[in-house]
C-alpha positions in Angstrom: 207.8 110.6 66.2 205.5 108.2 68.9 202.2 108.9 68.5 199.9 107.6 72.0 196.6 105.5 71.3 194.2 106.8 72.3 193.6 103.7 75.0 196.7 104.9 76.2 195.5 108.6 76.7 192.3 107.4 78.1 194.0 105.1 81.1 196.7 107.7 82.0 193.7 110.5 82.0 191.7 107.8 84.5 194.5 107.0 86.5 195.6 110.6 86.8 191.4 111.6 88.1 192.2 109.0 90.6 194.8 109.4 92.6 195.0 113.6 92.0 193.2 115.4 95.2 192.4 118.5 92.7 190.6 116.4 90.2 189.0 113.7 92.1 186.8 113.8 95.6 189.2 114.1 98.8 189.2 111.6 101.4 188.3 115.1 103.9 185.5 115.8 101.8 182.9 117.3 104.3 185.4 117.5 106.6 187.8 119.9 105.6 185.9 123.3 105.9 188.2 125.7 104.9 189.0 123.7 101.6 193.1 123.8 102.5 193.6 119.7 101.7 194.0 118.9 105.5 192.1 118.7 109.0 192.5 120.3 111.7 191.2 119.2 115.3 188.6 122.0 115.2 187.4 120.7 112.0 187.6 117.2 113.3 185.4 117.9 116.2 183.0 119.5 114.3 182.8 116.7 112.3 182.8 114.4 114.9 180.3 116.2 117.3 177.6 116.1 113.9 178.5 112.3 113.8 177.4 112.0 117.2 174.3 113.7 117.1 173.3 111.4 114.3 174.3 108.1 115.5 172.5 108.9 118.9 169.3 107.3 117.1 167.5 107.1 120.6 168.3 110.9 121.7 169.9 110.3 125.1 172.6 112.0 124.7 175.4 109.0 125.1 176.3 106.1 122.5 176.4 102.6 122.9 178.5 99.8 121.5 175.2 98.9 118.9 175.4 102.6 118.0 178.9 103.2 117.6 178.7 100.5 115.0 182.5 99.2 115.7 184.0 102.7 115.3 186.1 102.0 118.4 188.5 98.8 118.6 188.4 96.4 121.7 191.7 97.6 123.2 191.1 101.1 122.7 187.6 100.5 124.9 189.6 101.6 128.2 190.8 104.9 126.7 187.6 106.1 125.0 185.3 105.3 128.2 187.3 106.0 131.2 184.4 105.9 133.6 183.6 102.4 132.4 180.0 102.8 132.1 179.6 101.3 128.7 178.4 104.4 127.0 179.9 107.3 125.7 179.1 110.8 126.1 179.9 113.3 123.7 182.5 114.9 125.2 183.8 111.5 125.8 183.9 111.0 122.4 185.1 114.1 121.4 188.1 113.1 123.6 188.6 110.2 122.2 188.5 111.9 118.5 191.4 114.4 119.4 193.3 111.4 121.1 193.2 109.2 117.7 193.4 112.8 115.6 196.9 113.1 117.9 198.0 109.7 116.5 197.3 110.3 112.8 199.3 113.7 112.9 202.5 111.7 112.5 204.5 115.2 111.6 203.1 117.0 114.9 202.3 120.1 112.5 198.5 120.1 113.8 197.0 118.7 110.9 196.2 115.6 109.1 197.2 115.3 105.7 195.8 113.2 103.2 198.6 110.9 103.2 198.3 110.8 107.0 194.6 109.7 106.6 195.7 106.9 104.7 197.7 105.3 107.7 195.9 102.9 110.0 195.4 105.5 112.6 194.4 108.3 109.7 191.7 105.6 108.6 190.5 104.7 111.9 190.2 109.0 112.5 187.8 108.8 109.6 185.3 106.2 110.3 185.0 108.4 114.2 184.5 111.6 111.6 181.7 109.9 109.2 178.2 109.0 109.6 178.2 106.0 107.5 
């Protein structure tokens, strides 16, 4: 009979707490209201629409490029801020959310699943649905 070190126990216990979404912190967390493991676009534009509020440091109710803080790529400028003004309102933004939310949801089923959020699109949904 194999007996397992207890290193051995230890490192499979670590790497299990790392990639489980039961044990360890989701990537939705304070996203995913309802607790279910994926986002939905309501919960995404909640999210989003919090995001706004608080990276709208001088309260006029649009963001700028300094206040996005590089949450929006070069080429997807046009798309985000179709009336070329430089600024985004919120419900531009909000917009713009469900269009790159749309992208992530590679099955169409509505939702965003963790492994969705890991994608280039899922990643670049979650920088739009965090404040940091």
């Amino acid at each position: 009979m194999k007996f397992i070190s207890r290193r051995t126990l230890l490192l499979a216990s670590a790497l299990t707490f790392a990639v489980s979404p039961s044990l360890a912190e989701s990537v939705f967390s304070g996203i995913d209201r309802d607790k279910d493991g994926t986002i939905d676009l309501a919960e995404a534009k909640a999210a989003a629409s919090k995001v706004f509020d608080k990276l709208d440091t001088n309260h006029d109710g649009t963001l700028d490029r300094a206040e996005l803080r590089d949450r929006i790529p070069e080429q997807d400028w046009k798309t985000a801020n179709p009336d070329n003004d430089k600024t985004l309102t919120k419900e531009e933004y909000l917009r713009y959310v469900e269009y790159v939310f749309r992208r992530a949801d590679t099955d169409h089923q509505g939702t965003v699943e963790e492994k969705e959020a890991r994608t280039p699109e899922g990643q670049r949904l979650l920088r739009l649905l965090r404040a940091r």
